[in-house]
Each structure stands twice: as C-alpha cells, then as structure tokens.
PyMOL Python script that loads the backbone (N, CA, C, O; Angstrom):
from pymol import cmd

cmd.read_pdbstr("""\
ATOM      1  N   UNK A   1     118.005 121.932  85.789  1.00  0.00           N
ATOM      2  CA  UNK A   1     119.193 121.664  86.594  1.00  0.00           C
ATOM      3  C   UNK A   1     118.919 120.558  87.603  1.00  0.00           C
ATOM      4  O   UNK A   1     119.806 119.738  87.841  1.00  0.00           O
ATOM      5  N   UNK A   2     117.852 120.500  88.150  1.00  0.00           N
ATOM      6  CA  UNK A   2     117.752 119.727  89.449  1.00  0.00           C
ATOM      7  C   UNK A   2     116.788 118.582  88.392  1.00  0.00           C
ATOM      8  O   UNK A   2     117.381 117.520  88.580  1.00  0.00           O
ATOM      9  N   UNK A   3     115.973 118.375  87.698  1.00  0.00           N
ATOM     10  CA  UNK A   3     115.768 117.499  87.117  1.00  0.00           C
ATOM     11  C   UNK A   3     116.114 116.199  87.218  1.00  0.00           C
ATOM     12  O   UNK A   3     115.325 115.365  87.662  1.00  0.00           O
ATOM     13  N   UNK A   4     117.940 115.751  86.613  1.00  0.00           N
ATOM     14  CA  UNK A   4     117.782 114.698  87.054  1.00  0.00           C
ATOM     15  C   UNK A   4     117.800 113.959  88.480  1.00  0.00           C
ATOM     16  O   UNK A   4     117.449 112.796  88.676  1.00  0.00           O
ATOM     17  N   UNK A   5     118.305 114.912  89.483  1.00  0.00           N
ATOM     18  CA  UNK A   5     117.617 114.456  91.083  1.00  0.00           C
ATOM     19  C   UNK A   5     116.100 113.885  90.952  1.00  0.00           C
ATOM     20  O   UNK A   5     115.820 112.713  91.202  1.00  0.00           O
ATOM     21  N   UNK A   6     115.298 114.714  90.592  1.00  0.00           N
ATOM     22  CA  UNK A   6     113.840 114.332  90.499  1.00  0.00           C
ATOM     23  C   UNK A   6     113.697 113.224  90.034  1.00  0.00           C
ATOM     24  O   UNK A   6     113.025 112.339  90.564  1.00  0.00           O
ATOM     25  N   UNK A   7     114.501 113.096  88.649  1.00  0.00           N
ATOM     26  CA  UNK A   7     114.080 111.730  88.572  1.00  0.00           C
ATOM     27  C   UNK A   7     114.264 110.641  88.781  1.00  0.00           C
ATOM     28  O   UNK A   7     113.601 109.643  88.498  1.00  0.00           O
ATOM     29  N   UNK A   8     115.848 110.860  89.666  1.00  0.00           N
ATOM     30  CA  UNK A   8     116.095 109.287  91.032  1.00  0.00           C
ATOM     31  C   UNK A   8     115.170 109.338  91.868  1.00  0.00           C
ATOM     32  O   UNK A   8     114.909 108.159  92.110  1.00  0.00           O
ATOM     33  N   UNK A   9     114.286 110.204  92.663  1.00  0.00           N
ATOM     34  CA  UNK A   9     113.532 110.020  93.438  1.00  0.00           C
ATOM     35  C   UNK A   9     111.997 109.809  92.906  1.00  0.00           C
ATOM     36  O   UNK A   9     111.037 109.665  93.663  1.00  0.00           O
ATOM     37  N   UNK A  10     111.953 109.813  91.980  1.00  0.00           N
ATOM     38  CA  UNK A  10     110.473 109.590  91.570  1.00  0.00           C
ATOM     39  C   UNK A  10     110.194 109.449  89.717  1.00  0.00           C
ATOM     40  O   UNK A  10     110.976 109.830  88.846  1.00  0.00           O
ATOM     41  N   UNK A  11     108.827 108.780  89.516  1.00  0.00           N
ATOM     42  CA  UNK A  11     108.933 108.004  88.318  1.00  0.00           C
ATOM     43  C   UNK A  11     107.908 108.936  87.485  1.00  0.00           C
ATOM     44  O   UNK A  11     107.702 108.884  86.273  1.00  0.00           O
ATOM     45  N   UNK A  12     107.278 109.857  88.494  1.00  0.00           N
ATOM     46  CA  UNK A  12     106.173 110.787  87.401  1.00  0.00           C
ATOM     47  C   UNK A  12     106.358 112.313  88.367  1.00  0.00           C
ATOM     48  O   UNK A  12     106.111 112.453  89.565  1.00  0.00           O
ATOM     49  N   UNK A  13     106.930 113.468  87.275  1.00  0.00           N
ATOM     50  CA  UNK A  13     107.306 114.300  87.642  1.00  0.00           C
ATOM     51  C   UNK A  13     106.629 115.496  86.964  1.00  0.00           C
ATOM     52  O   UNK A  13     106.682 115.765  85.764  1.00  0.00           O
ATOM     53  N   UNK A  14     105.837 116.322  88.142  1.00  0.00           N
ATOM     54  CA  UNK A  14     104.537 117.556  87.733  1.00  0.00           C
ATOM     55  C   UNK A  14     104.603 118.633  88.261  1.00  0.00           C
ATOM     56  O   UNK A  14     104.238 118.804  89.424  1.00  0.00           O
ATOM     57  N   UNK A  15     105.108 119.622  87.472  1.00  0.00           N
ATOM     58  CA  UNK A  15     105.416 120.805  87.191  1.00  0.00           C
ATOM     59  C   UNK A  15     103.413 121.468  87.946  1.00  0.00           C
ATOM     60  O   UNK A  15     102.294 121.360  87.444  1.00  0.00           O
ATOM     61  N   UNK A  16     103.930 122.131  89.361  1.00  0.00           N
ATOM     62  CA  UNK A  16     103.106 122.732  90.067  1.00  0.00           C
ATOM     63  C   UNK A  16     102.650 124.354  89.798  1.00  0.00           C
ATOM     64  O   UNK A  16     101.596 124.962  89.988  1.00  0.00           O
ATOM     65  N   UNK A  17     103.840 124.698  89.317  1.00  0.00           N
ATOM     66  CA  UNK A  17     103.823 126.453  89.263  1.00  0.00           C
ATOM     67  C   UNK A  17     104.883 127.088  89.627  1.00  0.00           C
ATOM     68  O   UNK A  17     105.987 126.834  89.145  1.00  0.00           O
ATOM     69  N   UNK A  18     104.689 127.949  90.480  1.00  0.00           N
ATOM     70  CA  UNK A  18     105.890 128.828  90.843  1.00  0.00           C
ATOM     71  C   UNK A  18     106.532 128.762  92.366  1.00  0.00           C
ATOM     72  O   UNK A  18     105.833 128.110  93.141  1.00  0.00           O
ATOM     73  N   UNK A  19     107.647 129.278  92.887  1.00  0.00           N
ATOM     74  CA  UNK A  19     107.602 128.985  94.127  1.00  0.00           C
ATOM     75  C   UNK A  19     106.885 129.071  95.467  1.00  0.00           C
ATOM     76  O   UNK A  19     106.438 130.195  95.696  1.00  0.00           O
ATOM     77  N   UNK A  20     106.701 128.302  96.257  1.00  0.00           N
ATOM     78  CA  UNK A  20     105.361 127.782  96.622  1.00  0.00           C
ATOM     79  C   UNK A  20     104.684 127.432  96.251  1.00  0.00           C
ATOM     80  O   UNK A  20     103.890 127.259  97.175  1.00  0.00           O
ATOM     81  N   UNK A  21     104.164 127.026  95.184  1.00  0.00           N
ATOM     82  CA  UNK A  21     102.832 126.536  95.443  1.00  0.00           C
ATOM     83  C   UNK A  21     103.089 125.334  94.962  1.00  0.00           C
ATOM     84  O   UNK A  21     102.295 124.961  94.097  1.00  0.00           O
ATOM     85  N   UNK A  22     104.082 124.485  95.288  1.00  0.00           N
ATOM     86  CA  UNK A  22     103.890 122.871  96.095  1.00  0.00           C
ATOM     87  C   UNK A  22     103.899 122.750  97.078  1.00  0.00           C
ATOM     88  O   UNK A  22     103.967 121.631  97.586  1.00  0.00           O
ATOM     89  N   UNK A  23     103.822 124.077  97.904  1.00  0.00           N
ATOM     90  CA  UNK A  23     103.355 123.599  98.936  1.00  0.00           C
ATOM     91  C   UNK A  23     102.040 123.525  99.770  1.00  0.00           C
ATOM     92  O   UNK A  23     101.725 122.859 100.756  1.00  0.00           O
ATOM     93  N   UNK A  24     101.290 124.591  98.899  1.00  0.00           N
ATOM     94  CA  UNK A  24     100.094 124.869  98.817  1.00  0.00           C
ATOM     95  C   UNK A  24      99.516 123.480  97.903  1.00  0.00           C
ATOM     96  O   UNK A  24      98.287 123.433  97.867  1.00  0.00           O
ATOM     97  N   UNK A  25     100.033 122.667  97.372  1.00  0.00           N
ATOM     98  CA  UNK A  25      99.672 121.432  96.714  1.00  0.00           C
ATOM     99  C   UNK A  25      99.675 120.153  97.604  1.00  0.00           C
ATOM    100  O   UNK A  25      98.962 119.149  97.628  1.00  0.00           O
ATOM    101  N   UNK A  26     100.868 120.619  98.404  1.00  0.00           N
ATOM    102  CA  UNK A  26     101.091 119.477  99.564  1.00  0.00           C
ATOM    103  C   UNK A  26      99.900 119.594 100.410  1.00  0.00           C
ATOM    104  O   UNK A  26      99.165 118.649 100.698  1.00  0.00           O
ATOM    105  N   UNK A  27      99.751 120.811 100.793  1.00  0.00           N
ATOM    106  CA  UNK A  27      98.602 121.119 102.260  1.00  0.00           C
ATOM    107  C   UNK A  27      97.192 120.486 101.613  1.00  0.00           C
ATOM    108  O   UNK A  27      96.464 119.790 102.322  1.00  0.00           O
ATOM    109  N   UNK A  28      96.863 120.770 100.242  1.00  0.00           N
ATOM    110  CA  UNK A  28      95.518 120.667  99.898  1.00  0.00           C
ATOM    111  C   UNK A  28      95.242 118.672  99.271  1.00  0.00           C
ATOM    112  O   UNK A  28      94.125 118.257  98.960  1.00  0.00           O
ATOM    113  N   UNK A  29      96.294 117.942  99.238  1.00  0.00           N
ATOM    114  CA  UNK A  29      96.707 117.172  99.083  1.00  0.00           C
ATOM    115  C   UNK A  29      96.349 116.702 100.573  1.00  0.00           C
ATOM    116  O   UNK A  29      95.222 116.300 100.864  1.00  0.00           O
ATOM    117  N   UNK A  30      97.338 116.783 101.435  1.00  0.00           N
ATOM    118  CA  UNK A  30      96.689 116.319 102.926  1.00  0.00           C
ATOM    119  C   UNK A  30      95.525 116.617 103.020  1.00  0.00           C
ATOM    120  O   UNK A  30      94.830 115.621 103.221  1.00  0.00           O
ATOM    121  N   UNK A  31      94.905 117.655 102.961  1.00  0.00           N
ATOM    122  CA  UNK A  31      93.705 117.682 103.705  1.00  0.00           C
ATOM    123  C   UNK A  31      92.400 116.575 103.100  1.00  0.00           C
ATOM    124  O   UNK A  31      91.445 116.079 103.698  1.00  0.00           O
ATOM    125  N   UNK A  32      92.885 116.455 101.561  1.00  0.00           N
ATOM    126  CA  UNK A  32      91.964 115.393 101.037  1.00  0.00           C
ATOM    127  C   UNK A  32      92.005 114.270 101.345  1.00  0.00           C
ATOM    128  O   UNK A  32      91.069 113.534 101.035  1.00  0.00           O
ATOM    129  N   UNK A  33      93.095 113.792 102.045  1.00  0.00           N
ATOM    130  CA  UNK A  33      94.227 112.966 102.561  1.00  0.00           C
ATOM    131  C   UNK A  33      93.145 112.211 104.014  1.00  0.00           C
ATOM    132  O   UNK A  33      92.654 111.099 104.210  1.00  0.00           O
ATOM    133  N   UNK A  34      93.157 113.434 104.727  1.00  0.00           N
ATOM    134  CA  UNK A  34      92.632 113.388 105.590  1.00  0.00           C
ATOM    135  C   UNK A  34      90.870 113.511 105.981  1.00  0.00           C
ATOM    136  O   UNK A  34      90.374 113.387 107.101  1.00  0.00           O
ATOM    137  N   UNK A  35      90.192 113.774 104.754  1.00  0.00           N
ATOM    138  CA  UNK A  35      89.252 113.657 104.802  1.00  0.00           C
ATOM    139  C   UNK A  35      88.259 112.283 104.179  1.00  0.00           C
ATOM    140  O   UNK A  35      87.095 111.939 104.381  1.00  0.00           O
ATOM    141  N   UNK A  36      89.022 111.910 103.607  1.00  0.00           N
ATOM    142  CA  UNK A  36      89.218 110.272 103.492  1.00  0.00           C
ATOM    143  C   UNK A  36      89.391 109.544 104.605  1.00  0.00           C
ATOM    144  O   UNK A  36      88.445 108.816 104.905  1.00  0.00           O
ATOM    145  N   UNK A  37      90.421 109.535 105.363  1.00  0.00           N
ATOM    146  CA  UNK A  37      90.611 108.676 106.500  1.00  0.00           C
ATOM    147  C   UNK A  37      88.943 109.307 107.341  1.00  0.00           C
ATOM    148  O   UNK A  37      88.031 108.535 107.637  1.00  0.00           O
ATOM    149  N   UNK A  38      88.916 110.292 107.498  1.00  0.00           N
ATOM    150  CA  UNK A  38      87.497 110.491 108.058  1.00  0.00           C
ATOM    151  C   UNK A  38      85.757 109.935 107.634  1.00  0.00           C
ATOM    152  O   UNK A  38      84.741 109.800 108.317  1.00  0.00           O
ATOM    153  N   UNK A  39      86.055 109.732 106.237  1.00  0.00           N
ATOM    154  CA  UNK A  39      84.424 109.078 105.991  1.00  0.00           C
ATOM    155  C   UNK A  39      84.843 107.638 106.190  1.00  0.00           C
ATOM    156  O   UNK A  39      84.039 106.888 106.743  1.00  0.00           O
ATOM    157  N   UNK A  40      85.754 107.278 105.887  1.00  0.00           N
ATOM    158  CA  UNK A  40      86.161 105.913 105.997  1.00  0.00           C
ATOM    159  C   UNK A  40      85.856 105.046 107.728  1.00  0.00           C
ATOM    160  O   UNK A  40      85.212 104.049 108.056  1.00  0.00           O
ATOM    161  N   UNK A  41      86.721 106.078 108.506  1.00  0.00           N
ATOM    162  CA  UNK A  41      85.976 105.622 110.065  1.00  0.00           C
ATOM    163  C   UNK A  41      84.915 105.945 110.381  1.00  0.00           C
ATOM    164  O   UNK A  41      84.424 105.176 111.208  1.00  0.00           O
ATOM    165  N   UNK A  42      84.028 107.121 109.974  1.00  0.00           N
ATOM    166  CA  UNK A  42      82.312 106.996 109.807  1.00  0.00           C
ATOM    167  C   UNK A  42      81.856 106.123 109.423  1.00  0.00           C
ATOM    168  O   UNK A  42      81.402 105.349 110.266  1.00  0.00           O
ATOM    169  N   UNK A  43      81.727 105.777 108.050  1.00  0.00           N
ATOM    170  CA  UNK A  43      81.599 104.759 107.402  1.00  0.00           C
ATOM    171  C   UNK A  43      81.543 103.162 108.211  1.00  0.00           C
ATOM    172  O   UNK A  43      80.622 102.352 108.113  1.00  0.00           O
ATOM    173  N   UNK A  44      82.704 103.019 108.950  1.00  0.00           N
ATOM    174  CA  UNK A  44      83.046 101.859 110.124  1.00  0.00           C
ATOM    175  C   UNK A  44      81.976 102.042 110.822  1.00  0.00           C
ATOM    176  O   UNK A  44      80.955 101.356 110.865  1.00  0.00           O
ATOM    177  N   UNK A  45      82.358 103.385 111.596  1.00  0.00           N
ATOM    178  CA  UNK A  45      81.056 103.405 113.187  1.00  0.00           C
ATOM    179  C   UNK A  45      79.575 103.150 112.566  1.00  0.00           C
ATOM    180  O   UNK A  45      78.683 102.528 113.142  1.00  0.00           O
ATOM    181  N   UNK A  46      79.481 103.772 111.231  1.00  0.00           N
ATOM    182  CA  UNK A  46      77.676 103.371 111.169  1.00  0.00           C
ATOM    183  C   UNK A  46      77.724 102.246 110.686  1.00  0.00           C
ATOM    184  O   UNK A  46      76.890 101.444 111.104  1.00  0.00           O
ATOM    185  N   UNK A  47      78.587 101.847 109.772  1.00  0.00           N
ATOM    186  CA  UNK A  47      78.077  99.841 109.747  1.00  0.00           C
ATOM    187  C   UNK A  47      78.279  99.222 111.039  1.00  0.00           C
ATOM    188  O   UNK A  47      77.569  98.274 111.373  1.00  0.00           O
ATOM    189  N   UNK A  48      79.166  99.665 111.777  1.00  0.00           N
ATOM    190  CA  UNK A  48      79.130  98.431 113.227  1.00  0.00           C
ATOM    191  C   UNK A  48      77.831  98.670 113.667  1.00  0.00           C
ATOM    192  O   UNK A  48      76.910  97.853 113.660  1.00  0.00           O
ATOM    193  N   UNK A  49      77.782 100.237 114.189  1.00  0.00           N
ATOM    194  CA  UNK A  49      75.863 100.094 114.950  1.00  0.00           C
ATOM    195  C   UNK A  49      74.963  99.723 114.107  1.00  0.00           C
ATOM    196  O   UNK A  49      73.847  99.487 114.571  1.00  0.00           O
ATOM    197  N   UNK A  50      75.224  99.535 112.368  1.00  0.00           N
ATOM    198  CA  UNK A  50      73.734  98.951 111.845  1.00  0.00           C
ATOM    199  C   UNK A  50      74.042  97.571 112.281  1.00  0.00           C
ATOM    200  O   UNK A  50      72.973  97.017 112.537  1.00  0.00           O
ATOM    201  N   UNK A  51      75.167  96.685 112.499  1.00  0.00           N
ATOM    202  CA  UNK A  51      75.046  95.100 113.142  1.00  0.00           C
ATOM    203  C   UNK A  51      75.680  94.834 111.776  1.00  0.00           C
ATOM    204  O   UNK A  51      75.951  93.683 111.435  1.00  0.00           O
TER     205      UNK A  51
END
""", "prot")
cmd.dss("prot")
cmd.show_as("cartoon", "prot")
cmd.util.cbc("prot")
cmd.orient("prot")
C-alpha cells in the first residue's frame, strides 16, 4: 500500500522486519555513524601532534 510513497522518496527500498525495528536500524546506523566521525577526529589530533 504505502510502497509507491517509498518509492518517490527513495531509489533503493529494504525491507527491515517488523514494526520497529527500523528503528532499532536507525539507532544502530547512527551510532556507526558516529563512531566514524570519532576515529576520524582522532585520527586528525594524532597526525597534527606527529607534525
């Protein structure tokens, strides 16, 4: 039913499970999200202090 909505808003569409757990896909999604942006500015601070 809602299908073709999905597919005006987006070009690759993935069947998660049952209710909830896209959102439990979203959260675990951020957090990888965010743990990226974190080695990435490590990554920065120890190349600036190696020079």
């Amino acid at each position: 039913i809602v299908k073709p909505l999905f597919e005006l808003m987006g070009k690759n569409i993935t069947l998660v499970g049952g209710n909830g757990d896209g959102q439990t896909t979203k959260v675990a999604n951020q957090i990888i999200v965010a743990l990226n942006i974190q080695a990435v500015a490590e990554a920065l601070l120890f190349a600036s202090k190696a020079g």
